[in-house]
C-alpha positions, 0 to 999 in steps of 0.5 A: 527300524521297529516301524518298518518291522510292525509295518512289514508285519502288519502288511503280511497280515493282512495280506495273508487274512485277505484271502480268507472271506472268500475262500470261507465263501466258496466253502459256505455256498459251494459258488465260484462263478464270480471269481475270475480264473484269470486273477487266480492264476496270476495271483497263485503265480505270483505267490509261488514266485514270492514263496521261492524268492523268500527261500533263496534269500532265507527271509522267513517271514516272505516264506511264511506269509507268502506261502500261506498266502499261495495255500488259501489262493490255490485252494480258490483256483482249485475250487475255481478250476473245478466243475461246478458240481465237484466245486460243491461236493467238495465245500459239503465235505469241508463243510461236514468235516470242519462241524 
C-alpha cells in the first residue's frame, strides 16, 4: 500500500507540474499560437469531470491535484481563446505584477 500511495503521489505531481512550463511560456513571451484550442478544451473538460468525481467520492487528493491541474490549463485555454493582442496585455500585466 505505501508503494501505491508514493506512486499515486508522484503521478498527481507531475501531472499537476506538467502544466506549469507552458503556461510560464505563454506569460513570458505572450504567443499561444501553438497550442491547439482543441486539446485545451478537451484537457479543461476532462479536469473539471476528475475535479467533480474527486468531490463526490470525497477523495481529496483527486480534488486538489486535479483542481489544480483544471487552474493552470484553463488559464492556457483562456490565454489561448484570447485575441492575440489581449493574450499579450494580459502576460505584460502578469508579468509587471509578479516583478
Amino acid at each position: 500500500m505505501v508503494l501505491t500511495s508514493w506512486i499515486g503521489a508522484l503521478a498527481a505531481l507531475a501531472s499537476t507540474i506538467s502544466f506549469g512550463p507552458q503556461a510560464l511560456k505563454i506569460i513570458r513571451t505572450g504567443e499561444t499560437g501553438d497550442i491547439s484550442l482543441g486539446m485545451y478544451v478537451i484537457t479543461v473538460t476532462a479536469f473539471a469531470l476528475w475535479l467533480a468525481y474527486g468531490i463526490l467520492l470525497r477523495q481529496w487528493p483527486i480534488v486538489a491535484a486535479n483542481g489544480i491541474c483544471l487552474l493552470l490549463s484553463g488559464f492556457i485555454l483562456v490565454m489561448k481563446a484570447l485575441p492575440p493582442r489581449k493574450t499579450r496585455q494580459v502576460s505584460r500585466k502578469i508579468k509587471a505584477e509578479m516583478k
